[in-house]
N, C-alpha and C positions, 0 to 999 in steps of 0.2 A: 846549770840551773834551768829547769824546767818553768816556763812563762804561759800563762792563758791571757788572752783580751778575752773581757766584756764587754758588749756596747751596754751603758745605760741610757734608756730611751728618756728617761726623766729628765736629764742633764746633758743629753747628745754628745756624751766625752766618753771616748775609750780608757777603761781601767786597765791598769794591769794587775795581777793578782800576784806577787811577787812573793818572798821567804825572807819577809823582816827580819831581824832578830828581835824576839819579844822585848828580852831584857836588854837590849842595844839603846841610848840614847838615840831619839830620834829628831832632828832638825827639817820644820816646815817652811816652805814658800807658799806667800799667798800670792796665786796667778793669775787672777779673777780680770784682770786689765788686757790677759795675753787671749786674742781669740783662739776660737776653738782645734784650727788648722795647725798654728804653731805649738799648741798643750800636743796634739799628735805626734807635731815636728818631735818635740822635745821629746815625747815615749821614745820614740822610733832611737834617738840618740843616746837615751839612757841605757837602753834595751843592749842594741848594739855595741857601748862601751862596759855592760855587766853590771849594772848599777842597781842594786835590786832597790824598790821604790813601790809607791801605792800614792793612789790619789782619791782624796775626798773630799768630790765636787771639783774648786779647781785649785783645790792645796796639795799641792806637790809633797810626799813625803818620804824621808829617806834617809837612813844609818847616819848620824852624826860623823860618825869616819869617815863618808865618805862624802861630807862637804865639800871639802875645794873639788874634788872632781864634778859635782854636781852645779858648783857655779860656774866652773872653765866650758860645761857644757852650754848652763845658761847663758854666760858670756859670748861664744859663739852665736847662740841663734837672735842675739840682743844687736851685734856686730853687723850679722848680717842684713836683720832687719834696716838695721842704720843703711848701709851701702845699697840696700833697693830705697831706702827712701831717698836718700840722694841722688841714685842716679834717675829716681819718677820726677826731683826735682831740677835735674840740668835740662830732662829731658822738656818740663813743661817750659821753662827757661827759652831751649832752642825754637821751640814750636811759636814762642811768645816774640820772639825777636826775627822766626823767618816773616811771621803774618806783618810783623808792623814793616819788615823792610817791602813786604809785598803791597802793602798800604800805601806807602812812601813814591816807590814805582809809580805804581798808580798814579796816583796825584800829579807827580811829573808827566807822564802820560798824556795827563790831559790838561795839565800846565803848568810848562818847564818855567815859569816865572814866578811862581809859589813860593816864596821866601820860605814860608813856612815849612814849608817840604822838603825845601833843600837844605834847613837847617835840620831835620830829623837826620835825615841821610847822611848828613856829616856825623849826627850823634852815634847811631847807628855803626856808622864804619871806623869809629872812633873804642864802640864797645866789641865786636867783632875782631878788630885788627888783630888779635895773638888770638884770640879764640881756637879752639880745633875746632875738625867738622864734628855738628850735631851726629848723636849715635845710630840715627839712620839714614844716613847720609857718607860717600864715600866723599875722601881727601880730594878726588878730583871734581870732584861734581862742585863740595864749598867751596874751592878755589877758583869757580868758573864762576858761583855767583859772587863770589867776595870781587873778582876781578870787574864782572860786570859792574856791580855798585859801585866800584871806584873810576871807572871810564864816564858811567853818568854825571858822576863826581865832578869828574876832572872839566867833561862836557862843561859845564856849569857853572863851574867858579876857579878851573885852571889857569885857562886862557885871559886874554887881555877883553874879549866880550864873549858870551857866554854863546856855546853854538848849542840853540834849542831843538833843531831837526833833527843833530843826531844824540843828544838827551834823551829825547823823546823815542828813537829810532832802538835805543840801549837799552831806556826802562820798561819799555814794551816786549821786547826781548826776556829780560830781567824778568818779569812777572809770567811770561810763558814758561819761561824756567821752572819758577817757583812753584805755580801751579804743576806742573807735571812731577815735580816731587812731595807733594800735600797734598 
């Protein structure tokens, strides 16, 4: 099957100009929700599975026969969109949970007697503990700050009295860490 693009400048969406069959029932998607990049995504996947199809505006349209091919395709890029939106959401997640433990440091930092603080940091190492490393971050580097956070820990409310000089000596460390990976 021989295929041309059109850009249309009206509507900024590449057509394709396909070989419907006239007399073919023809079954529409309306994709008005799907930005312009994935209506492309999608050409590019139709194209390449032989799906002859035409679009007007941003209604998808295409041979009744060849439905279920056409939703296993749109299934796909529905699929995937899901798995980047969860992983933009672990990822603000990890981001969300190194700033408060770098928060948390802090505080200790400049005072290891902060009840308050040292209750975060329990929170904290309580929500982490099974965690993996965040996705830009290697396994050893989070286990170097997961270890430091639990040493301030221990500094703190381990022991029988709380030794603040090396707390202080840990979260400070701790937040140098932090900092050089953020």
């Amino acid at each position: 099957m021989l295929a041309q693009y059109r850009f249309s400048q009206k509507t900024t969406s590449v057509r394709l100009v396909s070989e419907l069959n006239p007399n073919a029932p023809i079954t529409e998607w309306e994709l008005d929700e799907w930005s312009h990049e994935t209506r492309v995504e999608l050409t590019a996947l139709l194209v390449e599975a032989g799906i002859a199809h035409r679009w007007e505006y941003t209604v998808l349209i295409a041979e009744s026969a060849r439905e279920v091919d056409v939703e296993e395709v749109l299934d796909e890029i529905e699929n995937l969109d899901d798995e980047i939106d969860e992983q933009d959401e672990t990822e603000q997640a990890d981001a969300k949970v190194l700033k408060q433990l770098s928060g948390v440091a802090q505080k200790i930092v400049r005072d290891p007697s902060d009840t308050k603080a040292v209750a975060s940091l329990v929170s904290i190492l309580e929500e982490i503990d099974a965690a993996g490393a965040p996705s830009d971050m290697s396994d050893s580097e989070w286990r170097h700050i997961k270890d430091l956070a639990s040493q301030v820990e221990d500094a703190l409310v381990g022991g029988d009295r709380p030794d603040e000089v090396l707390a202080m000596d840990l979260a400070s460390r701790l937040v140098a860490i932090l900092r050089s990976n953020h």
